[in-house]
C-alpha positions, 0 to 999 in steps of 0.5 A: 670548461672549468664549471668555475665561475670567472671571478674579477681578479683571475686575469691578472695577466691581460692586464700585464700585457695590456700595460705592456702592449700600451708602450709600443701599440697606439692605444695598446690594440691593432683595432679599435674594435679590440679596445673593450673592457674585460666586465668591470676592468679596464682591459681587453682579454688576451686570448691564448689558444683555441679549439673548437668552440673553446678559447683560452686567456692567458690566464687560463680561463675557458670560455664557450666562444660567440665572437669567434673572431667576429664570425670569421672562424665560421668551422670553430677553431683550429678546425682539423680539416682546415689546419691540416690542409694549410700546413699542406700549403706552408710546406710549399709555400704560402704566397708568390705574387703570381696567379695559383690554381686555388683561386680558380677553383675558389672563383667558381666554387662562389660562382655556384653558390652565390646567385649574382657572382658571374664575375669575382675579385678577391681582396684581403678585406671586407673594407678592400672589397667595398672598395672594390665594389664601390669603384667597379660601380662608379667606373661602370655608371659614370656616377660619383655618389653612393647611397647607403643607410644610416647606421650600416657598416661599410668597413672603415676605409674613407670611402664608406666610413660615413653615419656608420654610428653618429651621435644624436647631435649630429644626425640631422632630420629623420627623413633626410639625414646628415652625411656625418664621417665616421672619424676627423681625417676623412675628406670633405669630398668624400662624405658629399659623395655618400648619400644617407637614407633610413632604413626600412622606410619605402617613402624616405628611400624613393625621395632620396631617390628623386632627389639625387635622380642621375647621381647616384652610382649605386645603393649598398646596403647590409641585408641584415644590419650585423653593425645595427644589432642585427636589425632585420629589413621589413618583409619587402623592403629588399625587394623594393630596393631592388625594383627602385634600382632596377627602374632607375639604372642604379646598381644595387650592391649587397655587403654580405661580408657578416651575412655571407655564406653563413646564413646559407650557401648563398648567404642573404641574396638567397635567404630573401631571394632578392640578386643584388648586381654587385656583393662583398664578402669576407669573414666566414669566407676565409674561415678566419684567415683575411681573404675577401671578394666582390662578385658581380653581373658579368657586364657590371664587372667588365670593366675590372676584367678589361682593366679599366677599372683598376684593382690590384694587391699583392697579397689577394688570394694568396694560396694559403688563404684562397686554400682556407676558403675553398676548404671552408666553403666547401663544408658550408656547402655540404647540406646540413652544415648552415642548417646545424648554425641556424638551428642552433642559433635559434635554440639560444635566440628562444632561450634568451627571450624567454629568459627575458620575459621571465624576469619582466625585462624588456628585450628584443632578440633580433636577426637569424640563428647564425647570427644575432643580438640581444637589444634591451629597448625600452619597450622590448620591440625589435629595431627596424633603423638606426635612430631606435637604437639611440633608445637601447639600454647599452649599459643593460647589455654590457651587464649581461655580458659581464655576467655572461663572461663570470659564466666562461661565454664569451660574446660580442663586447659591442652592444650594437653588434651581434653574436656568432654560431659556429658549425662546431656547436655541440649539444652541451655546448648549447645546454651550457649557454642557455644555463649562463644565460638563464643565471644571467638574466638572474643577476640582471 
């Protein structure tokens, strides 16, 4: 860190090659995610170099890191052990298209973490694996539909990508809500497939429910809504879920690809003590390398393992990124490891509230330690669904954001999305943050 503060004009260079990358890249990104601003400008950083809990622009500049590749590099960056054990790998070869020892160890490494992984398949994705699970779902049951809860994140293949963020015009009744997709292009089909429910509502889940009795396949679900500002589910309503599905012949499947591993070793089924009987996993799974799974009860997985329900890539669990899971969930087996985000996470979580209340702005700071979100709703008050964060003051936080990054931290862009504590947080680290933090509200 450079104890400077970022000043607008200092990343002249991301600009540069923004301009540039717009000539040859559609929209000058590979994601449409990575379409942000840098504060006022126009223009996405471009980041250099990492180490630890550092980047560095092209520019320069150094930031504290709390996007960490959207909580992918779960270690910190170019993490000794990890780096160390791929070069290893790239020395005898990264991919052959055939079966590698790594992925076996690494199948039973997330068998003795995860409580429903009896049986796993790895993709590259978090969006390859909801399809994975999705199918090995409808081919188990028979059933074509799905119901997920509005405002969830299910990656952004048709499959799922339905009322993941739709506009107050078009979400229809509170109670029963449209099936909206996500973007033009996704069929008709599809989209009268996928059921939509409000979350954290007992009522409106069991007449949905009753209404598509015999249809339904499965009901997914991100435990703790990471794409929902980290929207936590009411005490029970997990639960609750589960015995629905349980009394209905519905399977019940978990997206841990946020929650996954990094809210313990094994993730949020083990945090709220609710087994789902399908889950997917991906970010802190490969350490920041693309590796993704679905897991499941053994009999709901047979028909994947028999063949009969069909999954296939050339690239999953290649050696390099089956070796950069097992490397990473090693470590984030080791006790301690997951305790250190949480409590680290909890310390800035704390700092932030405090701030806020010191300076009389409303602002709820919701979700757990290793990972969260700062929501300025007007009365302060955590969200418990979607439609209450049409409510949030979006343009507060990207300020808080801004004046955040003109302190070198470096946090999620998106205000419905959520920040990420990695294992390599140091206690300077943490005092650095809850410094800018402070300042920020300030300014605000």
């Amino acid at each position: 860190m450079t104890g400077q503060k970022w000043e607008s004009g200092t990343t002249g260079g991301s600009r540069a090659w923004f301009d540039r990358a717009q000539g040859s890249l559609a929209g000058g990104v590979s994601s449409s995610a990575r379409l942000t601003s840098t504060g006022p400008h126009p223009y996405p950083l471009y980041i250099a170099s990492g180490s630890g809990t550092r980047i560095r622009d092209v520019d320069g500049n150094e930031y504290l890191d709390y996007l960490m590749s959207y909580g992918s590099v779960i270690l910190g960056h170019a993490d000794p052990e990890l780096t160390a054990a791929l070069t290893a790998v790239l020395e005898t070869g990264a991919m052959f298209g055939t079966c590698n020892t790594a992925e076996v160890e690494l199948a039973e490494l997330i068998r003795e973490m995860v409580p429903c992984a009896e049986l796993v398949r790895f993709a590259n994705s978090g969006s390859e694996a909801i399809q994975g699970a999705v199918r090995a779902a409808r081919g188990y049951t028979g059933r074509s539909k799905i119901l997920k809860f509005e405002g969830h994140y299910h990656g952004w293949s048709d499959t799922l990508a339905v009322s993941n963020r739709p506009g107050p015009a078009e979400i229809g009744p509170y109670g029963a809500p449209r099936s909206v997709p996500h973007s033009p292009g996704i069929p008709a089909g599809v989209v009268d497939d996928v059921v939509v429910c409000p979350w954290n509502d007992p009522e409106a889940l069991r007449t949905l429910l009753d209404v598509h009795r015999g249809d339904l396949a499965a009901v997914i679900c991100e435990p703790v809504v990471a794409n929902n500002a980290c929207t936590m589910p009411d005490p029970g309503f997990l639960p609750l879920l589960r015995e629905e599905c349980t009394a209905r012949g519905i399977l019940l499947v978990f997206d841990e690809v946020c929650t996954g591993f990094r809210t313990g070793p094994g993730g949020a089924q083990t945090l709220f003590g609710v087994v789902p009987d399908l889950a997917v996993f991906s970010k802190a799974l490969g350490g920041g390398l693309p590796i993704a799974a679905f897991a499941g009860r053994r009999h709901v997985m047979e028909p994947v393992a028999r063949g009969e329900v069909k999954h296939g890539g050339t690239y999953n669990a290649s050696p390099l990124c089956a070796t950069a899971a097992l490397v990473t969930l090693r470590r984030l087996n080791r006790p301690g490891v997951t305790r250190h985000i949480e409590a680290a996470g909890l310390r800035l979580m704390e700092t932030i509230r405090r701030a806020a209340h010191d300076r009389r702005i409303p602002c709820a700071v919701q979700g757990v330690g290793a990972m969260f979100q700062a929501v300025f709703t007007p009365d302060g008050a955590p969200t418990r669904h979607y439609r209450e964060l049409l409510r949030a003051d979006q343009a507060r936080y990207h300020a808080f954001r801004h004046e955040l990054l003109k302190r070198e931290i470096h946090a999620n862009a998106f205000a419905l999305a959520c920040w990420f504590v990695p294992a390599a947080i140091t206690a300077d680290d943490l005092d650095l943050t809850c410094e800018a933090v402070t300042e920020a509200f300030k300014a605000l």
